[in-house]
C-alpha positions as CSV (number, residue, x, y, z in Angstrom):
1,X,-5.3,-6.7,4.9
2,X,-7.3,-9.9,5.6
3,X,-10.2,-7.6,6.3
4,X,-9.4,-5.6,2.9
5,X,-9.9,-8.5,0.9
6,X,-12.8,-9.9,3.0
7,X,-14.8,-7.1,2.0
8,X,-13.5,-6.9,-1.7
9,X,-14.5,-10.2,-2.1
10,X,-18.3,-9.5,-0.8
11,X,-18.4,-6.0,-2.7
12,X,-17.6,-8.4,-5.8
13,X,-20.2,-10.8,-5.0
14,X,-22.6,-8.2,-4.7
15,X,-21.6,-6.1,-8.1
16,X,-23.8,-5.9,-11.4
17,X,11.7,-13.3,-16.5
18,X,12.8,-9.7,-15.5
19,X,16.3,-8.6,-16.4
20,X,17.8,-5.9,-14.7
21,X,17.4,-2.2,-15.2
22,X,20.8,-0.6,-16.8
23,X,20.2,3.0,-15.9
24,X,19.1,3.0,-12.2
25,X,21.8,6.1,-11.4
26,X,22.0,4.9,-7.3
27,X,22.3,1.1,-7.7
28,X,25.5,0.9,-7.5
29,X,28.5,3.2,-6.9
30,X,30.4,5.1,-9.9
31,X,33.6,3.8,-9.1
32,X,32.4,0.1,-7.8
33,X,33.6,-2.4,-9.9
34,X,31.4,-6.1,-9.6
35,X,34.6,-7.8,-10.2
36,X,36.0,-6.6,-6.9
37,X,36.1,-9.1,-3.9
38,X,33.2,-8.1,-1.4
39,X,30.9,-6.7,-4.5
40,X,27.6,-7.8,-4.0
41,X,25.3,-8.1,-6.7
42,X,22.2,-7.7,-6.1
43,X,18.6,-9.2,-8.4
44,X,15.7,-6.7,-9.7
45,X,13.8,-8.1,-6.5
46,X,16.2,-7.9,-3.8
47,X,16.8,-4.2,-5.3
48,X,13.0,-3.8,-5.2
49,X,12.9,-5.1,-1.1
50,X,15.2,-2.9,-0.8
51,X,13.8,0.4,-1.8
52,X,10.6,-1.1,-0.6
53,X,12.1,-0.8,2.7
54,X,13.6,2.5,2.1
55,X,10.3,3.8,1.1
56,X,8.3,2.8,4.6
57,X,11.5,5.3,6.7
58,X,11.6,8.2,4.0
59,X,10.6,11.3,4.3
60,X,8.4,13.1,1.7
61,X,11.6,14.6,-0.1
62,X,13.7,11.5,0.4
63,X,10.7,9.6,-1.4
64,X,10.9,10.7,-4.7
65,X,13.9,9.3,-6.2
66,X,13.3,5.9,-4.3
67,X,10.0,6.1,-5.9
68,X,11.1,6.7,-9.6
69,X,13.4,3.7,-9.0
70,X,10.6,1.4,-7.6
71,X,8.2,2.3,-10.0
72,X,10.9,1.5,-13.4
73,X,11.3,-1.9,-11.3
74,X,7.7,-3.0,-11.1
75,X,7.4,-1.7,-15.2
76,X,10.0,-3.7,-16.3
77,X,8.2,-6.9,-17.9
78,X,11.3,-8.7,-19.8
79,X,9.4,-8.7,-23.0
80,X,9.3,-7.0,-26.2
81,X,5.5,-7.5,-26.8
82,X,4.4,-6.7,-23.2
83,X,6.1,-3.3,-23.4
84,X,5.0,-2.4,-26.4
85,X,1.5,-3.8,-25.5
86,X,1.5,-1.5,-22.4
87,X,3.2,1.7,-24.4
88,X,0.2,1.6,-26.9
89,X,-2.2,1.3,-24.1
90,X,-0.9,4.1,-22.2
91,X,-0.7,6.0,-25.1
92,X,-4.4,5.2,-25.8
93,X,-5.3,6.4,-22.2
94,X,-3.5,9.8,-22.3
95,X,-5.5,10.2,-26.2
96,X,-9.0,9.5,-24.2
97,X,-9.4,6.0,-25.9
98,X,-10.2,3.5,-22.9
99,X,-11.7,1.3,-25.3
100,X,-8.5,1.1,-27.3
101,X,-6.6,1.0,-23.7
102,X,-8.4,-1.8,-22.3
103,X,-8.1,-3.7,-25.3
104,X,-4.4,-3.8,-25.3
105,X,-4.2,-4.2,-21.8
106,X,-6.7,-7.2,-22.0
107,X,-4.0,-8.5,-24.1
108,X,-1.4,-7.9,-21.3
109,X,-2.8,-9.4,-18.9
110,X,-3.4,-12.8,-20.8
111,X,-0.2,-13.1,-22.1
112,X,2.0,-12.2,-18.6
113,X,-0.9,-13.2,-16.1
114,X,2.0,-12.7,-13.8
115,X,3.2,-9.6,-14.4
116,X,0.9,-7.2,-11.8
117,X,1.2,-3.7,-13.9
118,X,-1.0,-5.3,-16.7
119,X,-3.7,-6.3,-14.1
120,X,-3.4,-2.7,-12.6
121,X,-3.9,-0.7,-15.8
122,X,-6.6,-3.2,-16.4
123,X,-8.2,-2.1,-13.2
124,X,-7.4,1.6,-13.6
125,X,-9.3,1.3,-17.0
126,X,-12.3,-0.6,-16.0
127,X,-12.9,2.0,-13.0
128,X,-12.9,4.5,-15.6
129,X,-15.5,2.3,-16.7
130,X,-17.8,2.1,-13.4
131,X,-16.7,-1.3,-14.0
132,X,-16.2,-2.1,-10.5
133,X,-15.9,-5.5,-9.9
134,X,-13.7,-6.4,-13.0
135,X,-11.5,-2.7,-11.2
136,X,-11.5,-5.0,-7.8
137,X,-11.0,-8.6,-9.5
138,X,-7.7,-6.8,-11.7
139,X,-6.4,-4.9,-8.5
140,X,-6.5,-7.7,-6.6
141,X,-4.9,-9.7,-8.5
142,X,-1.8,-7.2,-8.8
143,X,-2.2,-7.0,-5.0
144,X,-1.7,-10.7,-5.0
145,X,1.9,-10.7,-7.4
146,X,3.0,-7.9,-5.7
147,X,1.9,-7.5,-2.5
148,X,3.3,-3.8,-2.0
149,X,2.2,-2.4,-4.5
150,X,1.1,0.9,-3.3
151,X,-0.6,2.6,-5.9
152,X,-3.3,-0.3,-6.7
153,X,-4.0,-0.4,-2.6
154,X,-4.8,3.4,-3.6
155,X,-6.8,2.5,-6.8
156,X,-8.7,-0.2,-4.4
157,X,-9.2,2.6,-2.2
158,X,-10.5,4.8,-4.9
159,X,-13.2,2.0,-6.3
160,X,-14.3,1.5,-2.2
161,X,-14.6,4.9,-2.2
162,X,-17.0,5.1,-5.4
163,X,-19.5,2.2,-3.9
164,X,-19.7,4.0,-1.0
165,X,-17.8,1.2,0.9
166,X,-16.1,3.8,3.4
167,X,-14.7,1.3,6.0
168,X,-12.9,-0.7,3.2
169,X,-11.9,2.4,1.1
170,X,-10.3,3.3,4.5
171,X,-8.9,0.2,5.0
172,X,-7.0,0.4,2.0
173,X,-5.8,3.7,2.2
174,X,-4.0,2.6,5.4
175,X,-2.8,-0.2,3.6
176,X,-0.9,2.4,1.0
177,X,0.4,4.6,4.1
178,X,1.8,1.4,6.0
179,X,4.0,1.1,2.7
180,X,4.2,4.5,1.7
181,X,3.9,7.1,4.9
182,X,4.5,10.0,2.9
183,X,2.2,9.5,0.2
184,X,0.1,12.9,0.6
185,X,-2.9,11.5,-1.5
186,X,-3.7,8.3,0.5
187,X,-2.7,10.7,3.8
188,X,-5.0,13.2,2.0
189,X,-8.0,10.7,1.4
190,X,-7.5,8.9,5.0
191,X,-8.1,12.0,6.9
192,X,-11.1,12.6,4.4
193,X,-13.1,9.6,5.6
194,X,-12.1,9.8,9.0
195,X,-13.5,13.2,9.2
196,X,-16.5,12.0,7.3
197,X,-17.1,9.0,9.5
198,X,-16.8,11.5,12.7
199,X,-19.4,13.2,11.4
200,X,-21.8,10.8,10.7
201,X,-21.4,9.3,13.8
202,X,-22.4,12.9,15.6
């Protein structure tokens, strides 16, 4: 990972309080009751390491609901304003209106600089843009609030990919498949440069 970021950080150089989910259906058991003697509660983060941890044994199948869960986790933002700042912009995204989408992210990511799904729909948006370095600068910094967070190591990957930074790009894509084994995309793109890089080196 040290690497990863080394060569972010030269590609970039070189460019142009959560509350707790209520409907998570396998937090706890039906019948447990909290008040019970030996009921654990557990916080939105200790949840989060949890399923985090799940996620690096499961098998493709097994993945999916642990996925859903982790993914509602890392949404939730505690605030009125930041969800409906990040509903419009998603909505602007699936309409075709990045502008629109960046802008309200923009907005995110200045009022919750610590919340790292703003910074990575801000760098999903600005690769959209060939905006590369602001793509890298946003994903890193949700990299750098959550550290597992998956899906911007693939999104890093992605951008790496774009400016033809192939040992990076593969970096990162072994990043997302040392938290996620059985994502099928990063596995997908992995064994795409590898093959690639075999056969430049014939």
């Amino acid at each position: 990972m040290i690497m990863l970021f080394a060569s972010l950080a030269l590609l970039l150089q070189d460019a142009p309080q959560t509350e707790p989910e209520q409907d998570a259906p396998d937090a706890v058991e039906i019948d447990a009751d909290p008040l019970a003697p030996g009921f654990e509660f557990q916080s939105p983060e200790e949840r989060l390491a949890e399923r985090l941890d799940a996620l690096a044994q499961a098998s493709e199948a097994e993945a999916a609901a642990l996925v859903d869960e982790i993914h509602a986790l890392w949404a939730h933002s505690g605030s009125d304003t930041i969800s409906l700042l990040m509903d419009r912009g998603r909505g602007a995204e699936i309409a075709g209106n990045q502008d629109i989408a960046a802008r309200m992210y923009d907005h995110v990511t200045r009022l919750a600089p610590d919340y790292a799904e703003g910074w990575l729909a801000a760098g999903r948006v600005a690769a959209g843009f060939e905006d590369w370095a602001y793509a890298l600068e946003s994903l890193n910094r949700a990299l750098t609030i959550e550290p597992r967070r998956y899906d911007a190591f693939m999104s890093v990957g992605q951008v790496l990919e774009a400016a033809e930074a192939w040992d990076a790009a593969l970096d990162a894509y072994n990043e997302v498949l040392a938290i996620y084994p059985a994502f099928q995309p990063a596995v997908d793109a992995k064994n795409r440069l590898e093959a690639a890089a075999a056969g430049r080196a014939l």
